[in-house]
C-alpha positions as a printed NumPy array, in Angstrom:
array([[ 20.724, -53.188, -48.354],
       [ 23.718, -54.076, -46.682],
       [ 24.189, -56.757, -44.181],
       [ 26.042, -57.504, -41.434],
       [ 26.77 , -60.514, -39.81 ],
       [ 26.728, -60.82 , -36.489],
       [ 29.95 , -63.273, -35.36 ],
       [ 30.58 , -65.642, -32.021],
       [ 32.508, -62.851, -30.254],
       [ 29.571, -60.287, -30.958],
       [ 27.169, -63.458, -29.282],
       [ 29.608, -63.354, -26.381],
       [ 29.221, -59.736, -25.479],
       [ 25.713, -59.7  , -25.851],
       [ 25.239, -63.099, -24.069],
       [ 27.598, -61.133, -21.056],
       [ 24.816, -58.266, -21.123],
       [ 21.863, -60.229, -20.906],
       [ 23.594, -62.027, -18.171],
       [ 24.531, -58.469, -16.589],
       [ 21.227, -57.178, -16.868],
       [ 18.924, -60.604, -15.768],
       [ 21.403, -59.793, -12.684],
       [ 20.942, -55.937, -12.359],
       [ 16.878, -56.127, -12.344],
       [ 16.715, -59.428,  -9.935],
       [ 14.941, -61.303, -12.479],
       [ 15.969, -64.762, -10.992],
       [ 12.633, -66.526, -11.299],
       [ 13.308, -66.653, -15.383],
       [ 15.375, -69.723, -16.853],
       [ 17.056, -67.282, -19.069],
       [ 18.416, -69.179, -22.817],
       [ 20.235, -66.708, -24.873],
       [ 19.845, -68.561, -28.906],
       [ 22.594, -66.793, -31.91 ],
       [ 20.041, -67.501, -34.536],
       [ 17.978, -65.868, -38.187],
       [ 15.246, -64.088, -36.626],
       [ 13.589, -61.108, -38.041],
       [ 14.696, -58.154, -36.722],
       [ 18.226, -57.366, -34.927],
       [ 17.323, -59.76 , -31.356],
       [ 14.022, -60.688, -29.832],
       [ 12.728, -62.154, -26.626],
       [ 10.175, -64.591, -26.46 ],
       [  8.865, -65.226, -22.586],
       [  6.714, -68.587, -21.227],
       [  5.783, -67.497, -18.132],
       [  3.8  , -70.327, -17.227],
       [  7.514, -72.289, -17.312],
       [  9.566, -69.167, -16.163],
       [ 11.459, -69.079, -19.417],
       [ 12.427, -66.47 , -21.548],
       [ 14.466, -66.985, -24.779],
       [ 16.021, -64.293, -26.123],
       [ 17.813, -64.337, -29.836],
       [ 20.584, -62.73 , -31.308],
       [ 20.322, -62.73 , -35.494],
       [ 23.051, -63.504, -37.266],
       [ 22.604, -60.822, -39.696],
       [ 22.326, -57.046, -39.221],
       [ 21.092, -54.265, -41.233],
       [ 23.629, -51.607, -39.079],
       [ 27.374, -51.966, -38.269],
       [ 27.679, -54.651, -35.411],
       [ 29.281, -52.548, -32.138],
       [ 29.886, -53.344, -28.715],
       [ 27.396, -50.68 , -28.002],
       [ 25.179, -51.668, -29.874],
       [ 25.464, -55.08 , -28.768],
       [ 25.067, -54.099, -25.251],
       [ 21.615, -52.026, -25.128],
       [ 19.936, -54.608, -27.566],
       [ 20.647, -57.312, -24.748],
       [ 18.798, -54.421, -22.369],
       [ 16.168, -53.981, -24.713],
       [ 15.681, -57.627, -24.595],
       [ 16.039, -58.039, -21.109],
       [ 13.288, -55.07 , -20.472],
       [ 11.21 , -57.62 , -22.19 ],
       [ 11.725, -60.175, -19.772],
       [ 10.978, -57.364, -17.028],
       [  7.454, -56.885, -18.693],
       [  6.933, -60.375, -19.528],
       [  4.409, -61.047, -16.868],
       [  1.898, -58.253, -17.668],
       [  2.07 , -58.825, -21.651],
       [  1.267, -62.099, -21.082],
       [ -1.538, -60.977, -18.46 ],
       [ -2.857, -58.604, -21.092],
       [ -3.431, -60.834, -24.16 ],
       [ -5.289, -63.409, -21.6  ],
       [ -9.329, -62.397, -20.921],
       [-10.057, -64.673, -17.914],
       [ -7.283, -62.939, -15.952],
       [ -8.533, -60.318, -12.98 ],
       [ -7.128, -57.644, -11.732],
       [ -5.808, -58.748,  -9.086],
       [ -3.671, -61.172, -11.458],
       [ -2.712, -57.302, -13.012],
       [ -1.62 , -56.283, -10.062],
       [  0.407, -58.463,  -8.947],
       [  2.651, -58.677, -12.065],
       [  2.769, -54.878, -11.637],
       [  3.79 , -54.865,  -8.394],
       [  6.665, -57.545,  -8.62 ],
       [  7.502, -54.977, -11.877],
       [  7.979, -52.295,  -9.688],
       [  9.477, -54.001,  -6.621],
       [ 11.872, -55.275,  -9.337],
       [ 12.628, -51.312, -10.981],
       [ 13.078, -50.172,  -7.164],
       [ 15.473, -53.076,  -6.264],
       [ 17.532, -52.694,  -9.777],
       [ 17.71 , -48.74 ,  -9.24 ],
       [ 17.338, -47.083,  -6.326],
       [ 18.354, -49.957,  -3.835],
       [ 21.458, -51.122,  -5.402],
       [ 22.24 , -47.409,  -6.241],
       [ 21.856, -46.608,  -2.171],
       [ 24.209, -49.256,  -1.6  ],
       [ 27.526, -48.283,  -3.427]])
């Protein structure tokens, strides 16, 4: 199979659209690392929400043609991760209530609302 690497300039772009997109959906209470590093897979996100961090990773090798396109909806893919962080950490945990459920759906929502409709309303 044919690789392709994935160079500083492509980590640029896609560090500028996780940037974009932490912005567009509010998520402000996530420290936010963006790593260019071998991972499985194209990029991944990896959240500690107990610290408020998410990591997300860019591999250095792809198995498609690197594009700026391409580039940018991984880094929303990723970011969407960040988004849900909260309730799949709440799910894998079985001493959490559902009031802890709730809550992380809520600020999901409140977050979706604010990212789409509110900012929309306001151009």
């Amino acid at each position: 199979m044919k690789r392709f690497a994935t160079t500083k300039k492509h980590f640029d772009v896609f560090q500028k659209h996780v940037a974009a997109t932490v912005v567009f959906f509010g998520l402000h209470q996530f420290d936010v690392r963006v790593l260019h590093e071998k991972i499985d897979g194209r990029a991944a996100c990896q959240m500690m929400c107990l610290h408020g961090v998410a990591v997300v990773r860019l591999n250095t090798v792809w198995d498609v043609p690197v594009t700026d396109e391409l580039l940018r909806s991984t880094a929303q893919h990723e970011v969407c991760h960040v988004l849900l962080g909260n309730l799949h950490e709440l799910a894998y945990q079985r001493h959490c209530t559902g009031d802890d459920i709730y809550r992380a759906e809520e600020e999901c929502a409140n977050l979706l609302v604010n990212a789409i409709f509110v900012k929309r309303a306001t151009k």
